[in-house]
C-alpha positions as CSV (number, residue, x, y, z in Angstrom):
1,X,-60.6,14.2,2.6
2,X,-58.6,13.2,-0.8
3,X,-58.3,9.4,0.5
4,X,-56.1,8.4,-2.7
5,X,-53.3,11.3,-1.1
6,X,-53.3,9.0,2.4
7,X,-50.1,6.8,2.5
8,X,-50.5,3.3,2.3
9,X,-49.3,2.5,6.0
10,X,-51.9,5.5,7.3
11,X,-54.5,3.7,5.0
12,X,-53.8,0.3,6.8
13,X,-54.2,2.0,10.4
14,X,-57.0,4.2,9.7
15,X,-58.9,0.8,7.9
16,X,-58.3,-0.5,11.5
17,X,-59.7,2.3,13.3
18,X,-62.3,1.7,10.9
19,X,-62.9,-2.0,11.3
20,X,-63.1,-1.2,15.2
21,X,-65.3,1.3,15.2
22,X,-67.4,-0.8,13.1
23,X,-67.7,-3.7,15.3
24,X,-68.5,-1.5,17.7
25,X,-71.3,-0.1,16.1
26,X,-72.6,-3.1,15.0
27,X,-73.1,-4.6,18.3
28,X,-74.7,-1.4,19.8
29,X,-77.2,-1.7,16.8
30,X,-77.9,-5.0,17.4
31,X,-79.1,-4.9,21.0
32,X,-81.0,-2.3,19.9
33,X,-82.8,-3.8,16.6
34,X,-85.2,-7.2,16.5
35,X,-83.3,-8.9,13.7
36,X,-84.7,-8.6,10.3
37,X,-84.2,-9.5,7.0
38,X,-82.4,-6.7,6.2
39,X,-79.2,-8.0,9.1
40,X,-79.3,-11.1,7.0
41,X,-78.5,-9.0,3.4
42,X,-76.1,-7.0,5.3
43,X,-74.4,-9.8,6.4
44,X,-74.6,-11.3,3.1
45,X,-72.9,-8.3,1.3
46,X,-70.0,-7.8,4.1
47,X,-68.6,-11.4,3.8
48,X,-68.8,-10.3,-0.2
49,X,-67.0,-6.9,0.5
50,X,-64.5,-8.4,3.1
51,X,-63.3,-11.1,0.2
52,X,-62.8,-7.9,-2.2
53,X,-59.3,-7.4,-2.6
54,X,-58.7,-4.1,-4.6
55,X,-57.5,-0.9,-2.6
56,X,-60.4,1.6,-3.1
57,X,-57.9,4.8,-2.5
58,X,-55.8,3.3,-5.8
59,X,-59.4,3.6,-8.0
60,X,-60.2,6.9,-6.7
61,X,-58.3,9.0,-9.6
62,X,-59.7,6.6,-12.4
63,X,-63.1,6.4,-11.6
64,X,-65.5,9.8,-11.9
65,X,-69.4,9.7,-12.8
66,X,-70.3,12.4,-15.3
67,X,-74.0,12.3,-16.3
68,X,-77.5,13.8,-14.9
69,X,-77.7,14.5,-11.5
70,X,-80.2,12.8,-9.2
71,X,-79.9,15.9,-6.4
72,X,-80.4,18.4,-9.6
73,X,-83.5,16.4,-10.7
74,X,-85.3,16.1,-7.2
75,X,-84.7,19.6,-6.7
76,X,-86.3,20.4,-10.5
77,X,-88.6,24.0,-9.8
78,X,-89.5,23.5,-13.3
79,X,-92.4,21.8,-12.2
80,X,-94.1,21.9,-8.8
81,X,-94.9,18.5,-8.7
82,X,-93.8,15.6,-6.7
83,X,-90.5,14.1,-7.8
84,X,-91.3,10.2,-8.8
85,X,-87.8,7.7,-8.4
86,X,-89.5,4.6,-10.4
87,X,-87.8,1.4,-9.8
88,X,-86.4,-1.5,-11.4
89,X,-87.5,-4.5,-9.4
90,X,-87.9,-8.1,-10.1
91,X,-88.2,-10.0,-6.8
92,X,-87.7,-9.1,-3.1
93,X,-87.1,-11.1,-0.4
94,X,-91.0,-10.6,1.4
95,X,-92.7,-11.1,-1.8
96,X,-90.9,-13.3,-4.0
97,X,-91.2,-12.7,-7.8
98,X,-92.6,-9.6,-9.2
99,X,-91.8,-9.9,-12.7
100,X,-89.3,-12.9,-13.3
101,X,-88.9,-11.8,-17.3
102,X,-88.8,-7.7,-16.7
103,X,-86.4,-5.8,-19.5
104,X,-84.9,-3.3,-17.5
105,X,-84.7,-0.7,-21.2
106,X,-88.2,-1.2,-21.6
107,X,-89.3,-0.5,-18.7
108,X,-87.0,2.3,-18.3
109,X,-88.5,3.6,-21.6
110,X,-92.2,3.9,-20.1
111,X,-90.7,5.6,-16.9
112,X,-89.2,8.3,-18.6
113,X,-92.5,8.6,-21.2
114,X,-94.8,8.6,-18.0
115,X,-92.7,11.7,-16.4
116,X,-90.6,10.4,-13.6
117,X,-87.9,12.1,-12.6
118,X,-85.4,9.4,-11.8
119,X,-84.7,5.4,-12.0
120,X,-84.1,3.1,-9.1
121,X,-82.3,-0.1,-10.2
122,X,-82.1,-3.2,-7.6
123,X,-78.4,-4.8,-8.1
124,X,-78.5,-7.1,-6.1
125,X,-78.5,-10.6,-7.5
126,X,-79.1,-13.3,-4.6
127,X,-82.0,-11.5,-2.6
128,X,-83.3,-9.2,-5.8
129,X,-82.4,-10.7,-8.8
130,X,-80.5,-7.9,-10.3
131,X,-77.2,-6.9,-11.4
132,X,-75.0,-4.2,-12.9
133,X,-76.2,-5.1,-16.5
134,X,-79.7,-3.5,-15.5
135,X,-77.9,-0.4,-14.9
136,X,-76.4,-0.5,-18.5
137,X,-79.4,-1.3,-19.5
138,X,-81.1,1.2,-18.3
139,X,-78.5,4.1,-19.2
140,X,-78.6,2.7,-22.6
141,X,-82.4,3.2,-22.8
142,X,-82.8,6.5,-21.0
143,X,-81.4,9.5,-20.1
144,X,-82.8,10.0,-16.4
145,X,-80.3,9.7,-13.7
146,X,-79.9,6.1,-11.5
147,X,-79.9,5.4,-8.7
148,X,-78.0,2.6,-8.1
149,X,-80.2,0.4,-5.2
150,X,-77.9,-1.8,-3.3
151,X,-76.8,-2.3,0.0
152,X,-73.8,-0.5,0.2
153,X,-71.0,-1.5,2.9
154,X,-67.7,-0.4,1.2
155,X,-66.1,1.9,-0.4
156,X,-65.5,-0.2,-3.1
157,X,-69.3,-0.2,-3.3
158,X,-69.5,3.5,-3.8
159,X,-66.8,3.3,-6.7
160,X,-68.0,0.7,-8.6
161,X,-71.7,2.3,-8.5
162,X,-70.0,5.4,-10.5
163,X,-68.2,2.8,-12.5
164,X,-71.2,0.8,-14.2
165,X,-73.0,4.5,-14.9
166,X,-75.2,5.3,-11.9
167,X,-76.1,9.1,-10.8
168,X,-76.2,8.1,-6.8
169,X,-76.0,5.5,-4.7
170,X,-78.0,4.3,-1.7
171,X,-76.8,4.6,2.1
172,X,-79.2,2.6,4.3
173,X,-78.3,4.5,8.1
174,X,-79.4,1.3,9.5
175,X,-76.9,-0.9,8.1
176,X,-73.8,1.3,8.7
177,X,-71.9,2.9,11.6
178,X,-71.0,6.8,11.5
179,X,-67.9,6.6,10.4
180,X,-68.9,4.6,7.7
181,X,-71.6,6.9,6.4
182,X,-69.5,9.3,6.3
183,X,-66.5,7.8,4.3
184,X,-68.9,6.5,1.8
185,X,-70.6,10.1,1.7
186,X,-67.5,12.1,1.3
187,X,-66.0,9.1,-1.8
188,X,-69.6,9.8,-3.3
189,X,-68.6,13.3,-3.5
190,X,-65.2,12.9,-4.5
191,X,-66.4,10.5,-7.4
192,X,-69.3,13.0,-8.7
193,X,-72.5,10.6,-7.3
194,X,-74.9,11.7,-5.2
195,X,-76.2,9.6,-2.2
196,X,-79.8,9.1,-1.1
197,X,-79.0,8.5,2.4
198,X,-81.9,6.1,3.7
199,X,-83.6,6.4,7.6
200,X,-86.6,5.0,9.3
201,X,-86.5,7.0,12.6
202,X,-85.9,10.0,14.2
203,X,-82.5,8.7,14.9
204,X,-81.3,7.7,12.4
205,X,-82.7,11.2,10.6
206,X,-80.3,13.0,13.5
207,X,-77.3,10.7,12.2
208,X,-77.8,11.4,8.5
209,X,-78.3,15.2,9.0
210,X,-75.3,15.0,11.6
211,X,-73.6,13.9,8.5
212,X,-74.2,16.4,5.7
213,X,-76.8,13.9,4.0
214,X,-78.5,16.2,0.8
215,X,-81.1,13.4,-0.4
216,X,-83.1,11.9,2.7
217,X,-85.3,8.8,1.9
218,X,-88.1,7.8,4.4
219,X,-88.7,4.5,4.8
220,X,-92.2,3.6,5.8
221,X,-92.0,0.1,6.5
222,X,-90.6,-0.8,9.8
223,X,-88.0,-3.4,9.5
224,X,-89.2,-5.2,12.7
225,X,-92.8,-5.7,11.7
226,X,-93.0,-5.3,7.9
227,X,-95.9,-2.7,8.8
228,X,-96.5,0.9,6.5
229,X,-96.9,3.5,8.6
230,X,-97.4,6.6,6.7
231,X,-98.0,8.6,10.1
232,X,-94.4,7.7,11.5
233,X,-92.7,8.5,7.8
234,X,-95.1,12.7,8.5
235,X,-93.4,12.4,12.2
236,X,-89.6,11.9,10.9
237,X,-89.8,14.7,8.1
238,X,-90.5,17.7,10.8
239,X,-87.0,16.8,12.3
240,X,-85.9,17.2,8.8
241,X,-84.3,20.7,7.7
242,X,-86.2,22.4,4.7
243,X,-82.8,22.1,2.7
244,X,-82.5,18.5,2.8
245,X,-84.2,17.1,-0.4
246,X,-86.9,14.5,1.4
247,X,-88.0,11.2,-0.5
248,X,-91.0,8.7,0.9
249,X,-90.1,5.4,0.4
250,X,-92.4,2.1,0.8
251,X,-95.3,1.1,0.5
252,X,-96.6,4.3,-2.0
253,X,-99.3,1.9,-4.2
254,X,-101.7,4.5,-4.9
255,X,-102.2,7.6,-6.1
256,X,-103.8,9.0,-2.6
257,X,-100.5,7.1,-1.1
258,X,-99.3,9.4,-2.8
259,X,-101.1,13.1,-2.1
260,X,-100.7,11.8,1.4
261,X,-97.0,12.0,0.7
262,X,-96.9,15.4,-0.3
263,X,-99.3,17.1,1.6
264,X,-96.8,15.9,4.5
265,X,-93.9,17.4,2.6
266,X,-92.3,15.1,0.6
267,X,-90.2,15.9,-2.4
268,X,-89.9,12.6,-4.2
269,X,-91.5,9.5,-3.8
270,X,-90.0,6.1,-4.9
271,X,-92.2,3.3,-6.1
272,X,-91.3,0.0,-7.4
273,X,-93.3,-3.1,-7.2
274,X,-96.9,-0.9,-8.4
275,X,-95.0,0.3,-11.4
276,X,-93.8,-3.2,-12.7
277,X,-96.7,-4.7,-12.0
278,X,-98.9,-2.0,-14.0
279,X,-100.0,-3.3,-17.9
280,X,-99.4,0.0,-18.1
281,X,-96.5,1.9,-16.5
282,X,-96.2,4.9,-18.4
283,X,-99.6,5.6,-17.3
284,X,-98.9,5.0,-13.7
285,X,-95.8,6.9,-13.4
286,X,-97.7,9.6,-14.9
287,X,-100.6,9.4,-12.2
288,X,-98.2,9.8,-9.2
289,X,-96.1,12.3,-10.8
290,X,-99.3,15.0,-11.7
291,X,-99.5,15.3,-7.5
292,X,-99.0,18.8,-6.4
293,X,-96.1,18.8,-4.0
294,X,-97.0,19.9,-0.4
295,X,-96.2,22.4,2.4
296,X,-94.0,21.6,5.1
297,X,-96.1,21.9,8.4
């Protein structure tokens, strides 16, 4: 749908069906989810969105990302190899401080010199410690696509990812309602990013297929208990179809983490907090991204 062709009063009702729907949503994913840090962030980031005044359908025709593809690099046949999405990470919320005085150019630098295939960049400042000048930063340095790693909850979200110079952002299924996903999804598209569409279940794999996701990310920790279950992250890719470009996510610290990745099927992998904690992460990088990618069972 071109969303900047909608008429102002349609805009205004159909962001009502959407704020409905939403709340709706919301509470059925509540009763169904043990509270985690994650519906703390989220609730962080929609009191941000909700105090965002601009109209997203008036940037649509200004703002258009024109730079490597994240979707053309995961799917790469050059080299039959696992994908590696190496990230930009200087805190979390779990851990605390990873690196306080990281340079997200540097770093970027040794990624791309140790083979990966992609960049992850954290932007979020109050629970990551990032920000949009990492992105720069890291476009300036490289010339691998980004993806831009926030938590995404507007439209305005989407836009202003293709604005600062990232390839793709990230949809976490967890955090968002259908018709959310699939507004942000189809701006994405409109605004030339892809979108690594993020699930932890067999349900929320259903949703994100139901959608049209391309770039499904795995994540193996489970929000409830913090735990890495490499077994559940095998079990969700078989309900995945062979078309869909499938990332593991979480918890990927070694190079059998790794293997164990691919031999279940895996595309991509993205690691963070190993990589910027390496002396050396050129040399890291390049020992996940030698694996031989997998068969599909």
């Amino acid at each position: 749908m071109n969303w900047s062709r909608v008429a102002p009063g349609n805009r205004e009702r159909h962001s009502d069906k959407i704020v409905a729907n939403v709340l709706v949503e919301c509470h059925r994913y509540h009763l169904k989810m043990t509270p985690t840090y994650l519906d703390d962030i989220v609730r962080y980031h929609r009191k941000r969105a909700g105090s965002d005044e601009r109209v997203w359908q008036d940037r649509m025709a200004s703002v258009r990302y024109e730079g490597p593809s994240l979707l053309d690099a995961l799917n790469d046949d050059a080299h039959a190899n696992v994908k590696v999405i190496a990230e930009v990470k200087r805190r979390s919320p779990s851990k605390g401080w990873i690196d306080e005085h990281l340079d997200p150019g540097e770093l970027a630098r040794d990624y791309q010199e140790g083979g990966a295939s992609a960049i992850s960049v954290l932007t979020d400042r109050p629970h990551f410690a990032g920000s949009s000048g990492d992105v720069s930063a890291v476009r300036a340095a490289c010339t691998l696509p980004i993806l831009r790693k926030d938590f995404t909850v507007s439209a305005n979200d989407v836009l202003d990812a293709a604005a600062m110079g990232a390839s793709a952002v990230l949809l976490i299924v967890a955090a968002l309602s259908d018709e959310e996903l699939a507004l942000f999804l189809d701006v994405a598209r409109q605004c030339g990013l892809a979108a690594l569409v993020e699930v932890h279940d067999h349900d929320e794999a259903r949703r994100a297929v139901d959608l049209g996701a391309a770039i499904i990310g795995v994540n193996q920790r489970d929000l409830r208990t913090f735990e890495v279950s490499p077994d559940r992250a095998a079990s969700v890719i078989g309900s995945l179809p062979r078309d869909v470009v499938t990332v593991a996510e979480s918890g990927l610290t070694t190079r059998e983490d790794v293997e164990r990745s691919a031999a279940a099927g895996f595309d991509a992998v993205l690691v963070g907090e190993s990589f910027v904690r390496s002396d050396q992460p050129a040399v890291a990088v390049r020992s996940f991204a030698t694996v031989a990618k997998g068969r599909r069972a």
